[in-house]
C-alpha positions as CSV (number, residue, x, y, z in Angstrom):
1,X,4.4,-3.4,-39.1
2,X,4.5,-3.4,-35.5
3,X,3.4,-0.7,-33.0
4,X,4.2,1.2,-29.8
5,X,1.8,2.7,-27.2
6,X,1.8,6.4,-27.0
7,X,3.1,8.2,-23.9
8,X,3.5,5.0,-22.2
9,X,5.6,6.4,-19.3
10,X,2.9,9.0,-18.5
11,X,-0.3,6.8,-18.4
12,X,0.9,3.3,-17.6
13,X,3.8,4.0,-15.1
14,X,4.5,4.6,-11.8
15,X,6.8,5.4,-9.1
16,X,6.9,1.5,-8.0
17,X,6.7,0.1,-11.9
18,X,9.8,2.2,-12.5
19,X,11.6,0.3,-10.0
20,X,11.2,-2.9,-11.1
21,X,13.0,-4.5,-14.1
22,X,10.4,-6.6,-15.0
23,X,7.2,-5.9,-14.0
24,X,3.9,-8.8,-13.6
25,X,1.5,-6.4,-13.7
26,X,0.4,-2.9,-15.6
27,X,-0.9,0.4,-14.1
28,X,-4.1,1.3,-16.3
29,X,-5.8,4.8,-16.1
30,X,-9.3,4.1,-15.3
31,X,-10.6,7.4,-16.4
32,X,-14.0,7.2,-18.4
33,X,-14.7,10.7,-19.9
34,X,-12.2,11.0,-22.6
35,X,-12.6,11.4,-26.4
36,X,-10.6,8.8,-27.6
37,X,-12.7,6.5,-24.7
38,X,-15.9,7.5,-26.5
39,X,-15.2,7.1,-29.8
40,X,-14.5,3.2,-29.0
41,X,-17.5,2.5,-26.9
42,X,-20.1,4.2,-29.7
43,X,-18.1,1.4,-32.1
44,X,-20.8,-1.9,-32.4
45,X,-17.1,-3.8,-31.7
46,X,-16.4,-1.5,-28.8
47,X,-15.8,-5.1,-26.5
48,X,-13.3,-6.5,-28.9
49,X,-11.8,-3.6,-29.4
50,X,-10.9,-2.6,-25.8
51,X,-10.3,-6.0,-25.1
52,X,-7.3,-5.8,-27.3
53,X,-6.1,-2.9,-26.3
54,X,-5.8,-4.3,-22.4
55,X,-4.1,-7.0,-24.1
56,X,-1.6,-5.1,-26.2
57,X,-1.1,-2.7,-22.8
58,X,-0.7,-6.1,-21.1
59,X,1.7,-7.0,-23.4
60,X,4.2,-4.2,-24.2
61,X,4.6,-4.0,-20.2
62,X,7.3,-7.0,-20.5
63,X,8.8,-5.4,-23.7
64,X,11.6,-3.6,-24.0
65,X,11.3,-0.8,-24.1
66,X,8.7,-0.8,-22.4
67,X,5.7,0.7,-24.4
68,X,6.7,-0.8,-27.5
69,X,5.3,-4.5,-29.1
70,X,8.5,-5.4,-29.9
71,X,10.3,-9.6,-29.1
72,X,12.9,-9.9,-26.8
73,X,15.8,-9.8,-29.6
74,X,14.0,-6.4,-30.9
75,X,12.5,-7.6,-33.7
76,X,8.7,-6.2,-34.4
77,X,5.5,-8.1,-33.1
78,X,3.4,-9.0,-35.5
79,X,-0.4,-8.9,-34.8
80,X,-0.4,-12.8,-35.1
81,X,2.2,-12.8,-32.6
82,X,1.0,-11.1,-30.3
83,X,-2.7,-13.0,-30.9
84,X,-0.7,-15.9,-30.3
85,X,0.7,-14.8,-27.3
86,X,-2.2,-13.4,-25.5
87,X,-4.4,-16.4,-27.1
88,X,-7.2,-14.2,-28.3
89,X,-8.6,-13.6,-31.7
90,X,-6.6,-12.3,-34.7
91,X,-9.3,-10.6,-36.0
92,X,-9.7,-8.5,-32.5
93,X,-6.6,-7.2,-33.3
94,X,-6.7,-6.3,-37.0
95,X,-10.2,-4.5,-36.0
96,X,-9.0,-2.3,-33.8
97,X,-5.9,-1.2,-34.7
98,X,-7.2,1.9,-37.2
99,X,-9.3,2.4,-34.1
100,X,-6.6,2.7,-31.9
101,X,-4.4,4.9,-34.4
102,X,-7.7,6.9,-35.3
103,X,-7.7,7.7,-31.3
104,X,-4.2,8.6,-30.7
105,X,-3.7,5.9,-28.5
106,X,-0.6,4.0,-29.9
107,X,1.6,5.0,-33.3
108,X,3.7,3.1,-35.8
109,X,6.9,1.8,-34.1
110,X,9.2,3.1,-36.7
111,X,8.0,7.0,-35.7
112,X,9.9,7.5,-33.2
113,X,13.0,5.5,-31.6
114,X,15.1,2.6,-33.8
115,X,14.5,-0.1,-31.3
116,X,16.6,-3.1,-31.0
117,X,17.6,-5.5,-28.7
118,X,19.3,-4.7,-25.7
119,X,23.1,-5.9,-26.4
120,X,22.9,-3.5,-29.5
121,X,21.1,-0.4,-28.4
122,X,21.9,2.8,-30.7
123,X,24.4,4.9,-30.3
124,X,24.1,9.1,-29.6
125,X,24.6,9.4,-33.4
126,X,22.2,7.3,-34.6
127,X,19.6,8.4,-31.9
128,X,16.4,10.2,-33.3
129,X,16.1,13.8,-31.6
130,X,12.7,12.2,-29.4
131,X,15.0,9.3,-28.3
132,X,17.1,12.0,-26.9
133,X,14.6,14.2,-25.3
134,X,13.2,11.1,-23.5
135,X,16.7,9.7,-22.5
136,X,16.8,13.4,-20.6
137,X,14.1,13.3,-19.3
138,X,14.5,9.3,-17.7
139,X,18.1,11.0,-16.5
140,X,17.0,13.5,-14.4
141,X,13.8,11.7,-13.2
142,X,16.7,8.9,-12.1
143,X,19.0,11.9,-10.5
144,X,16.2,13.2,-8.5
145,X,15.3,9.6,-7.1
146,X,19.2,9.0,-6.0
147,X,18.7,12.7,-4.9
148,X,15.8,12.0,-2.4
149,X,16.9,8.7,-1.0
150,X,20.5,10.1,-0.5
151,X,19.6,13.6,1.3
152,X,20.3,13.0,4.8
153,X,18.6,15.9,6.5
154,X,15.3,15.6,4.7
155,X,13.5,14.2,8.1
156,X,13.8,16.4,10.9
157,X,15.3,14.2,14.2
158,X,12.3,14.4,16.2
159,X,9.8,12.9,13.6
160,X,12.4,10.0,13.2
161,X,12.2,9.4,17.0
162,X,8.7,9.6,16.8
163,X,8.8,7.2,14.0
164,X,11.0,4.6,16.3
165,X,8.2,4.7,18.7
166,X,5.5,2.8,16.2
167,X,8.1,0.2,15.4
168,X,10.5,1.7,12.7
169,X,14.1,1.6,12.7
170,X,15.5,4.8,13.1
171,X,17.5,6.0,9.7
172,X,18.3,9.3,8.1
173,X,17.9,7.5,4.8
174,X,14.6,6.6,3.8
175,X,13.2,4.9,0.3
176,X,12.1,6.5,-2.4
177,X,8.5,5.7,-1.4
178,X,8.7,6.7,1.7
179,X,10.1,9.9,1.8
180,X,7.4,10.7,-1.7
181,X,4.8,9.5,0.5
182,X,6.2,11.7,3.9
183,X,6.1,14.7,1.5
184,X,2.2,14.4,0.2
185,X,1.1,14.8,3.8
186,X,2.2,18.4,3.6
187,X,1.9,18.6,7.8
188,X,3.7,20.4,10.0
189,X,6.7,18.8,12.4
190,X,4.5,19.4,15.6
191,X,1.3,17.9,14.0
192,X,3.1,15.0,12.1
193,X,4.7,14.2,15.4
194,X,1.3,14.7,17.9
195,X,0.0,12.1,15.2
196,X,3.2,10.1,16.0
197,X,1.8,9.9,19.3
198,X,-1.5,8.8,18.8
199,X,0.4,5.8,16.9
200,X,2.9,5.3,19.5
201,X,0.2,5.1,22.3
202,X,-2.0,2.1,20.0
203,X,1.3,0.4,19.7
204,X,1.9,-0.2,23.2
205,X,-1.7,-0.8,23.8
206,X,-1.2,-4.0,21.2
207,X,-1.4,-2.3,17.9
208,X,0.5,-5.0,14.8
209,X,2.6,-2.1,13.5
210,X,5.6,-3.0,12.0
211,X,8.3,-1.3,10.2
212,X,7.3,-2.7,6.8
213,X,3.8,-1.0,7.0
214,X,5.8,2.5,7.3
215,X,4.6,3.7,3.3
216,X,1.1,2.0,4.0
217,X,1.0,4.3,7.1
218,X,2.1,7.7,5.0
219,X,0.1,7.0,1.9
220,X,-2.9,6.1,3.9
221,X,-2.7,8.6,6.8
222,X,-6.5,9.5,7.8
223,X,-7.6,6.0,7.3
224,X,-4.4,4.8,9.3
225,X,-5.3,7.7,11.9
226,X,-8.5,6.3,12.4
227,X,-7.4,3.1,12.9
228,X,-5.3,3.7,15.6
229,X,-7.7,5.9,17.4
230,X,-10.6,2.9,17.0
231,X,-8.2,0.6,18.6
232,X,-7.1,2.4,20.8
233,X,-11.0,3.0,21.7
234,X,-11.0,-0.9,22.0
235,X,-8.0,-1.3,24.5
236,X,-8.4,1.4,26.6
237,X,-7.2,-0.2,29.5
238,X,-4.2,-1.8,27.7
239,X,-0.8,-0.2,29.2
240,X,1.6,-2.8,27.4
241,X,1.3,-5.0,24.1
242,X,-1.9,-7.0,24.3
243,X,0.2,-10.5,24.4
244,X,1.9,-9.4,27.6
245,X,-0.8,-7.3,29.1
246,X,-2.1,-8.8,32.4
247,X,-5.1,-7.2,34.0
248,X,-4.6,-5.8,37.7
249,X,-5.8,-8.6,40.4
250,X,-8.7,-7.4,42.5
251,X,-8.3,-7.2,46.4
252,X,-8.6,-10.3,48.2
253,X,-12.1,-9.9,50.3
254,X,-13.2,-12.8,52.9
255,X,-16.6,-14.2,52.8
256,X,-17.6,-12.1,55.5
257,X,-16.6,-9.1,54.8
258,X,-18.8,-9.7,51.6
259,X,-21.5,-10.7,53.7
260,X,-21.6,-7.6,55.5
261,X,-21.1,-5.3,52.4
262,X,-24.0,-7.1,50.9
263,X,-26.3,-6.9,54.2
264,X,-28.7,-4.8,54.8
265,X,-30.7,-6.1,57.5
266,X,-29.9,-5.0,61.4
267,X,-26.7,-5.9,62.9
268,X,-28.4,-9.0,65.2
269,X,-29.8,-10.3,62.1
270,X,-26.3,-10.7,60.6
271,X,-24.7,-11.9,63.6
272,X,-27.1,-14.6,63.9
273,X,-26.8,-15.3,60.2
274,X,-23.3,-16.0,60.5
275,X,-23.2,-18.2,63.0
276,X,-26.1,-20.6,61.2
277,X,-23.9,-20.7,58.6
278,X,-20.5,-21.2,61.0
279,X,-22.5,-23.6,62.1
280,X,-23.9,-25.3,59.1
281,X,-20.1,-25.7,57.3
282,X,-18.7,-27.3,61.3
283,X,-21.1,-29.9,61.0
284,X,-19.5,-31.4,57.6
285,X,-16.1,-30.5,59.2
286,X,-14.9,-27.5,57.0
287,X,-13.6,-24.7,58.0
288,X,-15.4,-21.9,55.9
289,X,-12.7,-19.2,56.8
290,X,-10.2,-21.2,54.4
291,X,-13.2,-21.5,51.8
C-alpha cells in the first residue's frame, strides 16, 4: 500500500510552486504548536519519525500528482522504494507511518483519487466525487491567475510611470507575482507613488535597481523603503548614477591669494613675506606664479 499526503496543495504549495512543472524544492510549514506536531515529538522515536516525514514531503513534491508517493508510470511507492530512493532506513519508514496516519497527516492512496500515470488519466466518469471537487477548485484558481495577468487597467498610469523611473519597463500587463505582491501593500495611488519617488531619487543617485528586483521591491516594501532612504543618506551629494557622477571642480585660487586668506599678520608683514619668498623661488630660476 502506498500513500498520499493530506491537503498537500494547502500546506506545501505556493503561488511560485504552482507555476513550475517540476519543482527542486518543497514549501514546508514551520509551525510548532499543533497537535498532530506534539504527539510526534512526546514519541522516544520522535527524530526518526519526522525525519521521514521531510523525506516522504521531499519526495511526493516530484510526484504526480503532486502529494501522492506514487512512480512516474503511476504505479504505488512502496516504503522500500521510497527508502531506497531517499537512502535512509526502512525501518524509519515502517515506524512512522501509524504515526503519521494516527495524526492526520497523510491517508491511504486509494481514499481518494484513482491515480495513474499521466498518458491515461481518468476520465469524468470514472472520477471519484473529491477528484471533481479539487479539479474545480485548481480551474478557477487557474482562471483567476490568467484573470489577473490579463486585466489591463489593474495599475493605474501614473504608478506605472513611477515604476519606469526605478528601472522597470513600462507594461499594462504584469505577472502574476507581481501584481499579488502590488495588491498586499494595500496603499493608496498618491502614497505608492510619493514612495516611487523616494526610489526614483536613489536610482539616479547610484542605486542597483533593476527591473528584475520589481517583486523583491513589492514583497519587501519597508525593508526596501529603508534601503533606499539609507543610500540615499550615503550619496547625498550624488545628482547622476554613481559610475558617471563627477564631483564639481573647486575654483582655481593662486598661491597668493591663499597666502593672504590665510594671513593674519599686518599688511607690511605680508608684503615683505612675499617678496622673501619671490625672491627665494628667482634664485633657483622658477617662476612661482606658474607653480
Amino acid at each position: 500500500m502506498s500513500y498520499q499526503i493530506i491537503d498537500w496543495d494547502k500546506h506545501y504549495e505556493n503561488n511560485r510552486s504552482r507555476q513550475v512543472e517540476r519543482l527542486h524544492w518543497v514549501s514546508v510549514p514551520n509551525r510548532h504548536d499543533g497537535e498532530g506536531y506534539s504527539i510526534i515529538m512526546a514519541d522516544s522515536r520522535a527524530a526518526e519519525i519526522f525525519a521521514a516525514w521531510i523525506l516522504m514531503i521531499q519526495v511526493a513534491s516530484k510526484c504526480h500528482p503532486r502529494g501522492s508517493l506514487v512512480r512516474d508510470d503511476g504505479t504505488p511507492m512502496s516504503l522500500r522504494a521510497i527508502s531506497l530512493k531517499t537512502r535512509a532506513n526502512l525501518k524509519w519508514f515502517e515506524y512512522a507511518i501509524p504515526k503519521l496516519l494516527e495524526v492526520g497527516w497523510i491517508q491511504p492512496l486509494t481514499e481518494e483519487c484513482h491515480l495513474v500515470a499521466p498518458e491515461r488519466q481518468a476520465t469524468d466518469a470514472d472520477m471519484t466525487p473529491p477528484c471533481e471537487e479539487r479539479r474545480e477548485e485548481n480551474g478557477k484558481k487557474e482562471e483567476n491567475s490568467l484573470a489577473l495577468s490579463g486585466r489591463k487597467n489593474a495599475i493605474p498610469d501614473s504608478v506605472l510611470d513611477a515604476f519606469t523611473g526605478i528601472g522597470r519597463r513600462k507594461t499594462t500587463a504584469w505577472s502574476d507575482k507581481e501584481m499579488i505582491a502590488y495588491r498586499k501593500l494595500k496603499l493608496t495611488e498618491q502614497e505608492l507613488i510619493q514612495h516611487l519617488a523616494l526610489f526614483a531619487k536613489a536610482r539616479t543617485a547610484g542605486w542597483p535597481y533593476h527591473r528584475k528586483d520589481t517583486v523583491t521591491l513589492l514583497n519587501n516594501w519597508q525593508s526596501e523603503v529603508e534601503r533606499a532612504e539609507d543610500f540615499i543618506r550615503l550619496n547625498p551629494t550624488a545628482s547622476r548614477p554613481a559610475s558617471t557622477y563627477v564631483p564639481p571642480r573647486a575654483p582655481e585660487v593662486t598661491w597668493e591669494q591663499h597666502f593672504w586668506d590665510m594671513w593674519d599678520g599686518t599688511k607690511e608683514e605680508g608684503e615683505n613675506a612675499i617678496r622673501r619668498r619671490r625672491e627665494s623661488f628667482s634664485h633657483f630660476n622658477i617662476n612661482i606664479d606658474e607653480q
